[in-house]
C-alpha positions as CSV (number, residue, x, y, z in Angstrom):
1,X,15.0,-5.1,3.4
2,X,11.2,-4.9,4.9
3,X,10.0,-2.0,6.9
4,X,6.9,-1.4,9.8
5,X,4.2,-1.1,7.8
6,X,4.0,1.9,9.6
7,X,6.6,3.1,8.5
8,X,6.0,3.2,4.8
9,X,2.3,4.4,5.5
10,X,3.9,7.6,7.2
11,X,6.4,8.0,4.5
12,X,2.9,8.4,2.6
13,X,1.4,10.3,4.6
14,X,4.2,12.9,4.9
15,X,4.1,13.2,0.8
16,X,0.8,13.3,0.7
17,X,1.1,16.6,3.6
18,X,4.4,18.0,1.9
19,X,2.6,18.0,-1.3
20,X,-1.0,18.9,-0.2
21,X,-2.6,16.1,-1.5
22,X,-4.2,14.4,1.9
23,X,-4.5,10.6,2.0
24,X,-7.7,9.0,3.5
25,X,-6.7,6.1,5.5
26,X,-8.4,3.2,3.1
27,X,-6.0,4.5,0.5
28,X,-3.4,4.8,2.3
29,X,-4.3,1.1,2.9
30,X,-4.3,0.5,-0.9
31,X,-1.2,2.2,-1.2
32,X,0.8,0.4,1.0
33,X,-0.6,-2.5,-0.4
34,X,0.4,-1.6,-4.3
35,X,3.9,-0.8,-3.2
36,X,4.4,-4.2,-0.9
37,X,3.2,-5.8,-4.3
38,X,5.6,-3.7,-6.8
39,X,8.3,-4.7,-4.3
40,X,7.8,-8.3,-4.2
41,X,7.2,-8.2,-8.1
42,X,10.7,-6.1,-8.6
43,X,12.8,-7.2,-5.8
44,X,11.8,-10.3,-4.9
45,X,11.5,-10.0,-1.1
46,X,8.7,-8.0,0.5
47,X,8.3,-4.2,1.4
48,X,6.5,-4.6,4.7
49,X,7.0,-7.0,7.7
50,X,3.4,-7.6,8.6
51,X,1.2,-9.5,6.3
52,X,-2.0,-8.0,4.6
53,X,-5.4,-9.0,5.6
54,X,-8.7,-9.3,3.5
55,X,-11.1,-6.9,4.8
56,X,-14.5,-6.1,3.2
57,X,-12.8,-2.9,1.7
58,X,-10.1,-4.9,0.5
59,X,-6.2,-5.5,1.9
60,X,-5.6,-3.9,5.4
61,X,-3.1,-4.1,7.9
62,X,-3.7,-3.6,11.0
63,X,-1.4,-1.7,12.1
64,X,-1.7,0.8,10.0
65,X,-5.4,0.7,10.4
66,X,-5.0,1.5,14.4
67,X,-2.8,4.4,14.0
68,X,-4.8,6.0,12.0
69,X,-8.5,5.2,13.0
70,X,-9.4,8.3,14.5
71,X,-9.2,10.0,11.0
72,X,-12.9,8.2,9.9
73,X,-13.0,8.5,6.4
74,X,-11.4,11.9,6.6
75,X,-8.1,13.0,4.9
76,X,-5.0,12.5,7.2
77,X,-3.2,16.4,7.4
78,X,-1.2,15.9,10.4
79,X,0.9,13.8,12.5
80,X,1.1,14.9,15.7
81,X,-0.7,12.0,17.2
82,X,2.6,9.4,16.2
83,X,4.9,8.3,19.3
84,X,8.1,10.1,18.8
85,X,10.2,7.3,17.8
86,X,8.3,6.6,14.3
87,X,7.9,10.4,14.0
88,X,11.7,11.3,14.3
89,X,13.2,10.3,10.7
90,X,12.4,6.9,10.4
91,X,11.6,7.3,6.6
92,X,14.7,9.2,5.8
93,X,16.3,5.9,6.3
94,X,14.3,3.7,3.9
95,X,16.3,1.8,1.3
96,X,16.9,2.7,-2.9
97,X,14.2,-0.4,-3.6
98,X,11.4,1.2,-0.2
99,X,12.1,4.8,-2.2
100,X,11.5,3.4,-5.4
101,X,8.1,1.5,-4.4
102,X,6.9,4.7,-2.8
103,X,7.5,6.7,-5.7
104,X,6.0,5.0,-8.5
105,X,3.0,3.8,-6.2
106,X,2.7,7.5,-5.4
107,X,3.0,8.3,-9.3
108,X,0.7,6.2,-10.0
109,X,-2.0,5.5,-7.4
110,X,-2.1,9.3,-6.4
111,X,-4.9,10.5,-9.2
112,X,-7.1,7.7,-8.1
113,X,-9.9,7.7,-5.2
114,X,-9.9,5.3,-2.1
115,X,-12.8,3.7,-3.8
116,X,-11.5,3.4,-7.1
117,X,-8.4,1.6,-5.7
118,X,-10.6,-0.3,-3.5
119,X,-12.2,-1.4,-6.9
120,X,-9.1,-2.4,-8.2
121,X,-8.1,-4.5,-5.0
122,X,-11.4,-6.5,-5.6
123,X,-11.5,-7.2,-9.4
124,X,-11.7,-11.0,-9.9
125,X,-8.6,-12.9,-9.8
126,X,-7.4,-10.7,-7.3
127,X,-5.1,-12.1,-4.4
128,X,-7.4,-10.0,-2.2
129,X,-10.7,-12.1,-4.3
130,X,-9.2,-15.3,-4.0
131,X,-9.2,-15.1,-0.4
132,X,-11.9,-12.7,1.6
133,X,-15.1,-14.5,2.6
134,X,-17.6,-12.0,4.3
135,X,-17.8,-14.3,7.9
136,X,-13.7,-13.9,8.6
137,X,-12.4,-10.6,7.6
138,X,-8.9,-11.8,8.8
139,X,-7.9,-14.1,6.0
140,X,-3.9,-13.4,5.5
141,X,-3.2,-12.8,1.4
142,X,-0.4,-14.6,0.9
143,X,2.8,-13.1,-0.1
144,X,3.5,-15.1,-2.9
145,X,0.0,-14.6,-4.3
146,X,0.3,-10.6,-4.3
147,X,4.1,-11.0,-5.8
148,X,2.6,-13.2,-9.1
149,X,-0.4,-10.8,-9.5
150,X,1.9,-8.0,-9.6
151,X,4.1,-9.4,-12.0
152,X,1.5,-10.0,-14.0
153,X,0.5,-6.1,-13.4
154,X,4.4,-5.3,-13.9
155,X,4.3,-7.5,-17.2
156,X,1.6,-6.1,-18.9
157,X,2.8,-2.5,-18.3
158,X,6.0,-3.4,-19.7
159,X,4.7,-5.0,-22.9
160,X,2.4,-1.8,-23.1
161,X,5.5,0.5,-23.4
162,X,7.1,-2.2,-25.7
163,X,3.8,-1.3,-27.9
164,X,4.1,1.9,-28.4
165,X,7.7,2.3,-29.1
């Protein structure tokens, strides 16, 4: 099943208050963005309704990037500023395979900076690479080009654990 986007950014957010450890809004971007890829790579269908855009920091959806503007470049600590209906438990109803996504992107994006992450989204090869030209910051990655990369991120993982056993 796919979600808002906005919806799995607050599910984010809310960790990320719960636990004390404040988002900025371009991670929360590359968050969103890692777990929309490990869902497409595990489940086969995509996390999020709304397609990703290249942006000069890397993938963005807009969306999410409206809501939460008026933090800057500052950490996001609060809610208050959501309408009511997306405040009001929409992320107590996300799905085993959302839940999943959220939790290992959260395990293992939240040591990492928004820039570092930003980093990552632009290494070569990237779906986010393969499509961002500085004169159109609008270019739609494609779906199917963030489910192979991720595989491929998923794969390599996998035959890392293989290694060590």
């Amino acid at each position: 099943m796919s979600y808002p986007a906005s919806v799995i950014a607050q599910a984010f957010v809310e960790r990320g208050i719960q636990e004390g450890r404040f988002v900025t809004q371009m991670k929360l971007q590359k968050m969103v963005y890692f777990a929309h890829g490990y869902h497409l790579a595990k489940y086969g269908e995509p996390l999020i309704i709304e397609k990703f855009e290249a942006w000069k920091f890397g993938p963005v959806v807009q969306d999410i990037y409206h809501t939460y503007k008026l933090y800057g470049s500052d950490p996001i600590t609060d809610l208050y500023f959501l309408e009511e209906p997306v405040k009001e438990g929409w992320t107590k109803s996300l799905g085993a395979s959302a839940n999943d996504a959220i939790n290992y992107t959260w395990k293992v994006t939240d040591p990492l900076s928004a820039n570092e992450l930003s980093r990552w989204s632009h290494l070569d090869g990237s779906p986010w690479a393969k499509v961002y030209t500085p004169e159109q910051s609008s270019n739609v990655i494609p779906d199917d080009s963030i489910k192979a990369y991720f595989q491929n991120i998923l794969a390599e993982k996998t035959h890392e654990g293989a290694d060590k056993s």
